[in-house]
KOLBA-17850 format. One record per atom (N, C-alpha, C): residue number from 1; residue in one letter; atom name; x, y, z. Coordinates in pm, whole numbers, plus 50000, padded with zeros to 5 digits. Layout:
R/k/r/a/u/v/w
R/NUM/a/CA/X/Y/Z $
...
% end
This chain:
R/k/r/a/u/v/w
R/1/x/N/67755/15442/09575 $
R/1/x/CA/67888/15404/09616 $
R/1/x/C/67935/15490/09732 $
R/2/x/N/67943/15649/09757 $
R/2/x/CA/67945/15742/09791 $
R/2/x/C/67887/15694/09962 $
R/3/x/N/67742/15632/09944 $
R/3/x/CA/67666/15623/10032 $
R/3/x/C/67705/15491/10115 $
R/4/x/N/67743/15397/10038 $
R/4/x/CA/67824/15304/10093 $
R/4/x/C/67906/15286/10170 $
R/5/x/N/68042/15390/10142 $
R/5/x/CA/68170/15442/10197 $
R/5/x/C/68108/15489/10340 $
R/6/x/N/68030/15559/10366 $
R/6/x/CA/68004/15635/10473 $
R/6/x/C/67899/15536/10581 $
R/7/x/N/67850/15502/10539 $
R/7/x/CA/67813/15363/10639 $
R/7/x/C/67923/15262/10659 $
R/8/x/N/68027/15215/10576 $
R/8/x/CA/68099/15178/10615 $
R/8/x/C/68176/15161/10732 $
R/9/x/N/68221/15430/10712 $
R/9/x/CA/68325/15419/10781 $
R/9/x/C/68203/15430/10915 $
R/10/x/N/68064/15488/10923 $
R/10/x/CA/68007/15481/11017 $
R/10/x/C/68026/15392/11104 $
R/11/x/N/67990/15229/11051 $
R/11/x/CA/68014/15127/11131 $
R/11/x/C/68114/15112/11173 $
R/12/x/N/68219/15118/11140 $
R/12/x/CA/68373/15114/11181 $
R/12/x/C/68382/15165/11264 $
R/13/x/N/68330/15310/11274 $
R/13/x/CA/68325/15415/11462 $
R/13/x/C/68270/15385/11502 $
R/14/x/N/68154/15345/11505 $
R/14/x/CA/68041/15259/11580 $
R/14/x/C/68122/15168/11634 $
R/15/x/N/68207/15075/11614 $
R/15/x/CA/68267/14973/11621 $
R/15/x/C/68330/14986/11720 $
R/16/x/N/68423/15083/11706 $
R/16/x/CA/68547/15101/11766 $
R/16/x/C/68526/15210/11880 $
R/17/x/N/68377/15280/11911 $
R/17/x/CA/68353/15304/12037 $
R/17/x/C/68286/15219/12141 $
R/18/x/N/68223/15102/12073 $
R/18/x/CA/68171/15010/12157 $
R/18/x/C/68285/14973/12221 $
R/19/x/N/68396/14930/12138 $
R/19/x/CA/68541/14870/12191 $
R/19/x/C/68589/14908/12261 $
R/20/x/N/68635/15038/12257 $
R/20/x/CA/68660/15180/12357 $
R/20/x/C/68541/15133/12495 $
R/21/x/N/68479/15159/12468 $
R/21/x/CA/68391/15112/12593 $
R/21/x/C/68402/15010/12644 $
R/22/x/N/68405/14906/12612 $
R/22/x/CA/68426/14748/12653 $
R/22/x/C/68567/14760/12695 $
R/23/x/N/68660/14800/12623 $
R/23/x/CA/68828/14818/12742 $
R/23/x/C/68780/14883/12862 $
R/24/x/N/68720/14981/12837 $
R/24/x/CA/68745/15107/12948 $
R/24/x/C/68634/15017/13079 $
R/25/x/N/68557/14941/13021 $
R/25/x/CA/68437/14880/13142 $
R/25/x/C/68526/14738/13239 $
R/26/x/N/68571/14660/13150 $
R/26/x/CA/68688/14581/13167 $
R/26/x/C/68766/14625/13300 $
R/27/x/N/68866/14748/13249 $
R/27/x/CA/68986/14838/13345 $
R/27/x/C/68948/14877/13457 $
R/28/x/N/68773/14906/13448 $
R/28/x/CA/68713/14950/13592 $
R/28/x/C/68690/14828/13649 $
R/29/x/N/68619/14771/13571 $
R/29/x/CA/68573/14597/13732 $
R/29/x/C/68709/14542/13733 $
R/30/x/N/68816/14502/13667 $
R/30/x/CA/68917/14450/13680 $
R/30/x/C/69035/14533/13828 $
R/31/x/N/68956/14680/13830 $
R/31/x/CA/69061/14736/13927 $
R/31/x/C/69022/14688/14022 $
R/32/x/N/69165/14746/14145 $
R/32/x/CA/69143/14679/14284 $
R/32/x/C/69031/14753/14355 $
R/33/x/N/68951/14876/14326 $
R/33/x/CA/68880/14920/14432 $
R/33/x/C/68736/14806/14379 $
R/34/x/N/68713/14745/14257 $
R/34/x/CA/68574/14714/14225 $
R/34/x/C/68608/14602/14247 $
R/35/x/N/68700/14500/14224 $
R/35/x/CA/68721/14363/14230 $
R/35/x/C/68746/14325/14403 $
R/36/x/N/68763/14444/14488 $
R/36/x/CA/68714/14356/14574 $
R/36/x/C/68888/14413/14678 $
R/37/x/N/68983/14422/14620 $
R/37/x/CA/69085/14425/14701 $
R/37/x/C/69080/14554/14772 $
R/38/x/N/69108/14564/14898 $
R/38/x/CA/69065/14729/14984 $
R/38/x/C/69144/14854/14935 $
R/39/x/N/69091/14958/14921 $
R/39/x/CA/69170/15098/14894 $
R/39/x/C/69235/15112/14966 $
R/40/x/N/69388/15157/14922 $
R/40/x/CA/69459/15203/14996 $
R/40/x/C/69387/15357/15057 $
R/41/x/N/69440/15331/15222 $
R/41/x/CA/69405/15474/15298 $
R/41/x/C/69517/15544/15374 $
R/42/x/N/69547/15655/15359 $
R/42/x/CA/69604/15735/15475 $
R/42/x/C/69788/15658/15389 $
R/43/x/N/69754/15638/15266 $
R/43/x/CA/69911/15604/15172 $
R/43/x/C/70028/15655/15195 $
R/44/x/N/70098/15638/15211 $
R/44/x/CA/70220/15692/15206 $
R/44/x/C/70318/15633/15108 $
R/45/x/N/70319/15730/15025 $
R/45/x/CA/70389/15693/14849 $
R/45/x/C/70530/15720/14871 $
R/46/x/N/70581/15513/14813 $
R/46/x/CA/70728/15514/14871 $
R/46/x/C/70815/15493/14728 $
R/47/x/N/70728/15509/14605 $
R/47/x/CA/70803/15515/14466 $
R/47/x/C/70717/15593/14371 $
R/48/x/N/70702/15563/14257 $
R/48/x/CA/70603/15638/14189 $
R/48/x/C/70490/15500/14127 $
R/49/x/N/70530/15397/14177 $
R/49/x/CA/70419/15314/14125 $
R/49/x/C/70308/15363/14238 $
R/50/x/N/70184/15344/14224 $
R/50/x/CA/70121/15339/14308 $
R/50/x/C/70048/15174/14371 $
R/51/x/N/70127/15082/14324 $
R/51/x/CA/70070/14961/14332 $
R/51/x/C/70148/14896/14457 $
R/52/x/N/70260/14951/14490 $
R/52/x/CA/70315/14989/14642 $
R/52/x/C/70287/15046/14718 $
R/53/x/N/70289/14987/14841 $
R/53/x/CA/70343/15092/14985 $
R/53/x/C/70400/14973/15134 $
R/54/x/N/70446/15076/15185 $
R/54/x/CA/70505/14985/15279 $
R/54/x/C/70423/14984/15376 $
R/55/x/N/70441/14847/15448 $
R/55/x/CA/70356/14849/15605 $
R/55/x/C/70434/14790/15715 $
R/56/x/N/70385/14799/15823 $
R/56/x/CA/70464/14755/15938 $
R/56/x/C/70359/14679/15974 $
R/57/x/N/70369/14645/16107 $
R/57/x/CA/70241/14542/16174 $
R/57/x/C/70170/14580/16218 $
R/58/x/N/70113/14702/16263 $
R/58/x/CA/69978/14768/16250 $
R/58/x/C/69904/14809/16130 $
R/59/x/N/69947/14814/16038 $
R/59/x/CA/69911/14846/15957 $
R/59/x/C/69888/14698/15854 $
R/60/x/N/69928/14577/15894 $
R/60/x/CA/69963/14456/15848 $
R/60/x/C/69794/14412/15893 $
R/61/x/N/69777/14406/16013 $
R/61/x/CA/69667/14373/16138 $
R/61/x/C/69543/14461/16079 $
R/62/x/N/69570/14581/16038 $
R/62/x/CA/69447/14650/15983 $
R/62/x/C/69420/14569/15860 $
R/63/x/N/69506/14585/15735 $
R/63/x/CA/69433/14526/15609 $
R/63/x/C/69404/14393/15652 $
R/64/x/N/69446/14290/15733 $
R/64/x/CA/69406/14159/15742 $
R/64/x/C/69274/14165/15829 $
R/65/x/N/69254/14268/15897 $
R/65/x/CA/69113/14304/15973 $
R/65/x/C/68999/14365/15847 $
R/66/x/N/69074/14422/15764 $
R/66/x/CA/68984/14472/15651 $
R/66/x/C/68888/14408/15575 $
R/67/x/N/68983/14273/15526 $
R/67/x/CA/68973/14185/15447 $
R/67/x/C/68856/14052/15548 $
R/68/x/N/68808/14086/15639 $
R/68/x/CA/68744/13916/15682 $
R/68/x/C/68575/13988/15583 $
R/69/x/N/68622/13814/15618 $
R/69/x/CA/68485/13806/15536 $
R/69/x/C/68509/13717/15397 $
R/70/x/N/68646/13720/15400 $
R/70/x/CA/68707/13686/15261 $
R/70/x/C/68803/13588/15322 $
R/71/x/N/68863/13490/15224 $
R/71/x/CA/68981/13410/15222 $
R/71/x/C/69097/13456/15187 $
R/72/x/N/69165/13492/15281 $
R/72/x/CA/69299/13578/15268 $
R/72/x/C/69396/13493/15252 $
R/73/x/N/69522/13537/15093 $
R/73/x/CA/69616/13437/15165 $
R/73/x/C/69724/13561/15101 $
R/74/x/N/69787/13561/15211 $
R/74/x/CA/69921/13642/15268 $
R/74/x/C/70022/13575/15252 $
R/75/x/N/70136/13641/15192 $
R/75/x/CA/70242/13573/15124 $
R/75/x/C/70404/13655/15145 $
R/76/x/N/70454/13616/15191 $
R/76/x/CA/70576/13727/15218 $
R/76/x/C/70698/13629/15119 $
R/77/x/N/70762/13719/15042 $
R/77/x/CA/70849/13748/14963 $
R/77/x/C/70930/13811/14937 $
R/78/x/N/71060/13803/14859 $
R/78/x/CA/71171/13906/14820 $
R/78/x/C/71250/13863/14686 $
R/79/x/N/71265/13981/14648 $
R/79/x/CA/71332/14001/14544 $
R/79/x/C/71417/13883/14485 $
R/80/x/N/71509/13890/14590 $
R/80/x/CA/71666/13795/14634 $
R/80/x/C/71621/13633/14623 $
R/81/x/N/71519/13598/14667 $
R/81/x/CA/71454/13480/14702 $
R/81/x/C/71422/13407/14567 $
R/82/x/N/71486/13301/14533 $
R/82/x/CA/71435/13260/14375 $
R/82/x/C/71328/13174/14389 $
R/83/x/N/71331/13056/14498 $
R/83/x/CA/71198/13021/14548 $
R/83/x/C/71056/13067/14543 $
R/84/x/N/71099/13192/14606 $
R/84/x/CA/70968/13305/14590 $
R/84/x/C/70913/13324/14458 $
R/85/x/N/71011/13372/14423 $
R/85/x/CA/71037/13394/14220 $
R/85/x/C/70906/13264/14151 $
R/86/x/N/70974/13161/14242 $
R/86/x/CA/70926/13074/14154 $
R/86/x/C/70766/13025/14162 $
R/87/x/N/70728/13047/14298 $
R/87/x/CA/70657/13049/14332 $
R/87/x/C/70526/13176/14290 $
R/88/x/N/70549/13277/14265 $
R/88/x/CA/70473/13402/14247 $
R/88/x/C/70410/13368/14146 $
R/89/x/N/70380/13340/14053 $
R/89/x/CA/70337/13303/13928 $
R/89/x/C/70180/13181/13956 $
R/90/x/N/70236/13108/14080 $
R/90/x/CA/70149/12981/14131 $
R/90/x/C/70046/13047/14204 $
R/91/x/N/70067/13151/14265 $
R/91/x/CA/69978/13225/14354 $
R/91/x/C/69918/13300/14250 $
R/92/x/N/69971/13355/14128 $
R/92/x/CA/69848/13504/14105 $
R/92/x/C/69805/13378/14021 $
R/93/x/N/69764/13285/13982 $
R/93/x/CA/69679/13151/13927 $
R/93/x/C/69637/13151/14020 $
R/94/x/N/69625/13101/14095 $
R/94/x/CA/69515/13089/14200 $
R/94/x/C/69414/13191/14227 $
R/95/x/N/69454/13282/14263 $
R/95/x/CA/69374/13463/14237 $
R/95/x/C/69327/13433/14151 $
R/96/x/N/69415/13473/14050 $
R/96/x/CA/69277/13447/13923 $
R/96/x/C/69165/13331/13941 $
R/97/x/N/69202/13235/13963 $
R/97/x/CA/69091/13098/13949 $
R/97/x/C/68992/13142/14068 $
R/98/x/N/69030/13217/14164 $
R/98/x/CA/68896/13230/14286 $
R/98/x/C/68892/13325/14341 $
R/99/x/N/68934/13442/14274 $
R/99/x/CA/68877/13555/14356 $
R/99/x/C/68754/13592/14308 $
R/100/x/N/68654/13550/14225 $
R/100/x/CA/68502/13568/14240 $
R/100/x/C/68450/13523/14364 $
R/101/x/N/68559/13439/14453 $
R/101/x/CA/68491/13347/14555 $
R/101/x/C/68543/13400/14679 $
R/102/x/N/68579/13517/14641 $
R/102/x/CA/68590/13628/14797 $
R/102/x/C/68704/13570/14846 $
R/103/x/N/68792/13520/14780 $
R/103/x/CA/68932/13524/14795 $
R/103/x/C/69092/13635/14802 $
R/104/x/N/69114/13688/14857 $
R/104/x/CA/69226/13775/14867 $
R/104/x/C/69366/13723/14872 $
R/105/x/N/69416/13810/14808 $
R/105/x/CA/69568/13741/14807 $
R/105/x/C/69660/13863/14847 $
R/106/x/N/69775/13886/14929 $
R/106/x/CA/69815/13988/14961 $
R/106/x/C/69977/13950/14929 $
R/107/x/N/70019/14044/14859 $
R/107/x/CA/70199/14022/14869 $
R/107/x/C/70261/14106/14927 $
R/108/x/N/70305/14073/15009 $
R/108/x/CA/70489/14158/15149 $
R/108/x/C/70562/14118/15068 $
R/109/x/N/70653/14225/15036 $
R/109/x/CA/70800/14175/15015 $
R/109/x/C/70913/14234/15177 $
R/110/x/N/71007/14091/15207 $
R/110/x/CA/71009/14169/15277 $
R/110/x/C/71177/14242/15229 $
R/111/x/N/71210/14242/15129 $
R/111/x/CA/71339/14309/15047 $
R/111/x/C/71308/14455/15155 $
R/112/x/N/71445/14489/15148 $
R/112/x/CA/71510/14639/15214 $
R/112/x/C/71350/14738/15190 $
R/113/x/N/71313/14831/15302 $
R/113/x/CA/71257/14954/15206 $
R/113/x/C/71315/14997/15151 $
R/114/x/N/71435/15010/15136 $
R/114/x/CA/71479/15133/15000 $
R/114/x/C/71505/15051/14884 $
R/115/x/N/71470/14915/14887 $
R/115/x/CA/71482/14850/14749 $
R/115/x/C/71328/14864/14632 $
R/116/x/N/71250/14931/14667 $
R/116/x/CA/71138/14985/14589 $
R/116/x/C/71128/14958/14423 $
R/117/x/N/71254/15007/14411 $
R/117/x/CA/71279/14974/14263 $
R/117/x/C/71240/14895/14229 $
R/118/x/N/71378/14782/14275 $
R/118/x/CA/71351/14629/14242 $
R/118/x/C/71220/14546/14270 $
R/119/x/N/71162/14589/14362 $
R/119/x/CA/71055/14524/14447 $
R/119/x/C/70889/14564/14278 $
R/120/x/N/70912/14677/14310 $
R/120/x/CA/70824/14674/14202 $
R/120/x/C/70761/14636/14107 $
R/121/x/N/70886/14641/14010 $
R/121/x/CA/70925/14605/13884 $
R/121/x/C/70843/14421/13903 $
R/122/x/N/70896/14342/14017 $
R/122/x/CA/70869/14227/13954 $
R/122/x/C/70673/14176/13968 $
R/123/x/N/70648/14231/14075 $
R/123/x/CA/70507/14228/14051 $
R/123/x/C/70423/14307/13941 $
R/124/x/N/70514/14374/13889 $
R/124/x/CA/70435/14430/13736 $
R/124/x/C/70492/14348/13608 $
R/125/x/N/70568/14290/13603 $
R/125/x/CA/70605/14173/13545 $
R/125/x/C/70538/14053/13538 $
R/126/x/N/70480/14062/13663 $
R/126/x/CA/70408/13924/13657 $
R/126/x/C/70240/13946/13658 $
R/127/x/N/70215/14080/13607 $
R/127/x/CA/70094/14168/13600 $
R/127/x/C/69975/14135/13700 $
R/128/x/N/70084/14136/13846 $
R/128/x/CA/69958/14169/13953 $
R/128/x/C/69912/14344/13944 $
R/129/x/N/69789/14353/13955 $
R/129/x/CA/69732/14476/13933 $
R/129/x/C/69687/14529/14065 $
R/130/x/N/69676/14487/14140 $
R/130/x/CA/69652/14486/14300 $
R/130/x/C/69762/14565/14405 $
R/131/x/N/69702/14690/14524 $
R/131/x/CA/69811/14652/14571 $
R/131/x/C/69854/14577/14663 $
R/132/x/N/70062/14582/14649 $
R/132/x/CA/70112/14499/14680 $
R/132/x/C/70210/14583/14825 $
R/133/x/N/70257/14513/14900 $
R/133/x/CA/70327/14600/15006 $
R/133/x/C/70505/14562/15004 $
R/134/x/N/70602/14631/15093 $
R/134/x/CA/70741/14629/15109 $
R/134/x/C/70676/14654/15274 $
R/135/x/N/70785/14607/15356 $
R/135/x/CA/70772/14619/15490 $
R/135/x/C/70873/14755/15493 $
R/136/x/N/70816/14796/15578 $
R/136/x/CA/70839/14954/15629 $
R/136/x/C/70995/14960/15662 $
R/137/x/N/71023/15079/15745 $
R/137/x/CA/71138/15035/15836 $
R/137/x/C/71116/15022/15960 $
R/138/x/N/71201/14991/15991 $
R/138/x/CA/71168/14912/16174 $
R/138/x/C/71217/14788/16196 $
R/139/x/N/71175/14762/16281 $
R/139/x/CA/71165/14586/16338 $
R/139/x/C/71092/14515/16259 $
R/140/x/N/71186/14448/16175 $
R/140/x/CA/71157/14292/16076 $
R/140/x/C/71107/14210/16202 $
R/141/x/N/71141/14187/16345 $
R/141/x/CA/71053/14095/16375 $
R/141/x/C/70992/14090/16434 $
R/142/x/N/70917/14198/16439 $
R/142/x/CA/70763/14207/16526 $
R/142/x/C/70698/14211/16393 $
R/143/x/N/70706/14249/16252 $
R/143/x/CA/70627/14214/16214 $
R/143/x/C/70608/14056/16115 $
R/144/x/N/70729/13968/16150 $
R/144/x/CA/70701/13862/16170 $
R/144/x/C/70629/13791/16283 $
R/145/x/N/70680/13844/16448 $
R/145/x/CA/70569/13773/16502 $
R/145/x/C/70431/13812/16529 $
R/146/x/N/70400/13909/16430 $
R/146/x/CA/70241/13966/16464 $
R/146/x/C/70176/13846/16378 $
R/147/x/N/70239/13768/16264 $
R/147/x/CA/70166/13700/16202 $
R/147/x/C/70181/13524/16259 $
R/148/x/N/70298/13533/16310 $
R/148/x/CA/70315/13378/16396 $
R/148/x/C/70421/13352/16458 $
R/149/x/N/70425/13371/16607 $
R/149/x/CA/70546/13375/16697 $
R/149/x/C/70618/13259/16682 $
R/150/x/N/70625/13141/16595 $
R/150/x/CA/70659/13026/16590 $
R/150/x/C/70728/13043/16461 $
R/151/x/N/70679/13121/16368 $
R/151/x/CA/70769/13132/16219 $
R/151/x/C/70906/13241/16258 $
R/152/x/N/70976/13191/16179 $
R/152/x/CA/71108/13241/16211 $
R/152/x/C/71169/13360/16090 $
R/153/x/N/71087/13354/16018 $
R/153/x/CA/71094/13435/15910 $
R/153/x/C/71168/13393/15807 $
R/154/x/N/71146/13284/15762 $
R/154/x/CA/71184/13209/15667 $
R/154/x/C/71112/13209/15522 $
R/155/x/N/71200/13247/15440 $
R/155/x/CA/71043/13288/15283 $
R/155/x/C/71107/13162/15173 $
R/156/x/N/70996/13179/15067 $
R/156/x/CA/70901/13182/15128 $
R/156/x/C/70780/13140/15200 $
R/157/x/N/70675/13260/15248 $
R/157/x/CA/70580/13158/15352 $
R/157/x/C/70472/13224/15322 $
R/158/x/N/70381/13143/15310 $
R/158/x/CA/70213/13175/15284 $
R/158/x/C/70153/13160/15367 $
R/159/x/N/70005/13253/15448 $
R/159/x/CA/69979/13234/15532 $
R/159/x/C/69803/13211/15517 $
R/160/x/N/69750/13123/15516 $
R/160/x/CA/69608/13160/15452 $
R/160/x/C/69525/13169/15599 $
R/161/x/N/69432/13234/15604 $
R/161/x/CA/69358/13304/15687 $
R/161/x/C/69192/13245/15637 $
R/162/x/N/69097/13232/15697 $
R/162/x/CA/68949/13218/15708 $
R/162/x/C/68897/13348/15667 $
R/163/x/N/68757/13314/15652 $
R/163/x/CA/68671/13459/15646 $
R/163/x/C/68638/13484/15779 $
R/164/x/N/68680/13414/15905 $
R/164/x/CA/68640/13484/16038 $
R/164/x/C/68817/13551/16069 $
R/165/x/N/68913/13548/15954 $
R/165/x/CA/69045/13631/16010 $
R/165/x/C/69113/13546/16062 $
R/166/x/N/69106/13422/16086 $
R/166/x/CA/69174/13332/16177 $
R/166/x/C/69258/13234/16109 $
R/167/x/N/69361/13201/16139 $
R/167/x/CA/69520/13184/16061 $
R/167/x/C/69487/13032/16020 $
R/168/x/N/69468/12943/15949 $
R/168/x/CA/69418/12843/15890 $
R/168/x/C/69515/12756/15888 $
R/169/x/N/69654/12801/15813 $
R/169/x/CA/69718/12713/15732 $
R/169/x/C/69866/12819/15759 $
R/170/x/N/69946/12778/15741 $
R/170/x/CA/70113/12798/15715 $
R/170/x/C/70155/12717/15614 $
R/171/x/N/70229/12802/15540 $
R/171/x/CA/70315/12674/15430 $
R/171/x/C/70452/12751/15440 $
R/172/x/N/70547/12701/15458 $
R/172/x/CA/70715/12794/15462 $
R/172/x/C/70787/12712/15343 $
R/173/x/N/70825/12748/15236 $
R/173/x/CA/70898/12683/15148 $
R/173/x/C/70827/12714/15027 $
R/174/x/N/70908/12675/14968 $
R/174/x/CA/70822/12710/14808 $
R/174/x/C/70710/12610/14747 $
R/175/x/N/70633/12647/14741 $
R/175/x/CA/70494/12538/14733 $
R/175/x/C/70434/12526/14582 $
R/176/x/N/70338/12443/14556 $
R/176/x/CA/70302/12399/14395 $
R/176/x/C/70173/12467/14400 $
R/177/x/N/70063/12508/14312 $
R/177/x/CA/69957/12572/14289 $
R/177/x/C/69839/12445/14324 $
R/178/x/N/69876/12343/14359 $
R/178/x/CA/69788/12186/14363 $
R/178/x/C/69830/12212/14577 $
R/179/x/N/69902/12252/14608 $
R/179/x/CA/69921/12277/14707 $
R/179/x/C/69834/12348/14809 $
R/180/x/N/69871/12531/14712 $
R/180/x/CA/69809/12642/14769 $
R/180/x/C/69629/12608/14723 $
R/181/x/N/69642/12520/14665 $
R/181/x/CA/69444/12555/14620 $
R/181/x/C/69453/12455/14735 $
R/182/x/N/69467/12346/14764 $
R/182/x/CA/69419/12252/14876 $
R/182/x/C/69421/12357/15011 $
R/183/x/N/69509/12421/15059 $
R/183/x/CA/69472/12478/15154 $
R/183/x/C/69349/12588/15105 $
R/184/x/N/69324/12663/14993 $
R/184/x/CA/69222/12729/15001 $
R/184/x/C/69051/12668/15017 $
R/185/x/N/69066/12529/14886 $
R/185/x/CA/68942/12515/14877 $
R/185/x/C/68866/12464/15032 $
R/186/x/N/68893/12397/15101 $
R/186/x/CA/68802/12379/15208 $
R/186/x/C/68745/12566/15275 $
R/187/x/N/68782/12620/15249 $
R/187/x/CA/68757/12728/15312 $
R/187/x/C/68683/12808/15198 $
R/188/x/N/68681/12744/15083 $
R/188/x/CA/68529/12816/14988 $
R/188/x/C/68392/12795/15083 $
% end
């Protein structure tokens, strides 16, 4: 009986370090440096999440230079914006459904920099794990027209990009997930 108990609880730890292992293997390919989304470099920490930072349009032009090779789709958003709101949920579905397929998805908010708080909070709500950016301070519209001198900065707006980096598609308004996959899939 004695001998029983102890294989028991054996298996049970046995058990529950495989498990331990299987979370912990999970948390690593699931992060952004293994799944594919680029490390943040040269950071500049503008809250205590680290799933933020702000960029301007050089720094906009670098990660979208980072990323070829891949199907980028760039998405600018805010807090304030319920559209957006409504929309955010349609996009990280899509991520999920194709980023094995070298798909990237990037979120700008372009809410105040000093709204960090708020900005945060809702992409961890909606458990993007990736990071996500706030536009810097400066000129809101250079780094609208670094991405399209014709958009007026109207959110929100998705911008999907090729794996040669080259601007594919525009959508300005709040769009359906039957939408955003039509502009992606030709570009699988």
């Amino acid at each position: 009986m004695k001998g029983e108990k102890v294989s028991s609880t054996m298996k049970i730890s046995l058990r529950n370090g495989i498990l331990c292992r299987l979370v912990f293997l999970f948390l690593l390919i699931d992060s952004p440096w293994i799944s594919g989304q680029s490390a943040p470099t040269n950071r500049t920490q503008v809250s205590s999440d680290p799933l933020l930072e702000p960029i301007g349009e050089a720094r906009l032009k670098k990660v979208l230079k980072e990323n070829k090779g891949h199907v980028v789709i760039l998405n600018f958003w805010a807090t304030w914006c319920d559209p957006c709101r409504e929309e955010f949920p349609e996009l990280i579905r899509l991520y999920e459904t194709y980023r094995t397929k070298k798909v990237r998805l990037i979120f700008l908010s372009m809410d105040e920099p000093d709204q960090t708080d708020e900005v945060k909070d809702f992409p961890k709500e909606n458990r993007v794990s990736f990071l996500t950016y706030i536009r810097s301070k400066g000129d809101c519209e250079s780094l609208v027209n670094s991405i399209d001198t014709d958009w007026i900065g109207a959110i929100p707006a998705t911008f999907v990009f090729d794996p040669q980096g080259k601007r594919v598609e525009t959508l300005v308004g709040d769009q359906t997930y039957e939408i955003f996959e039509k502009a992606v899939q030709p570009l699988l």
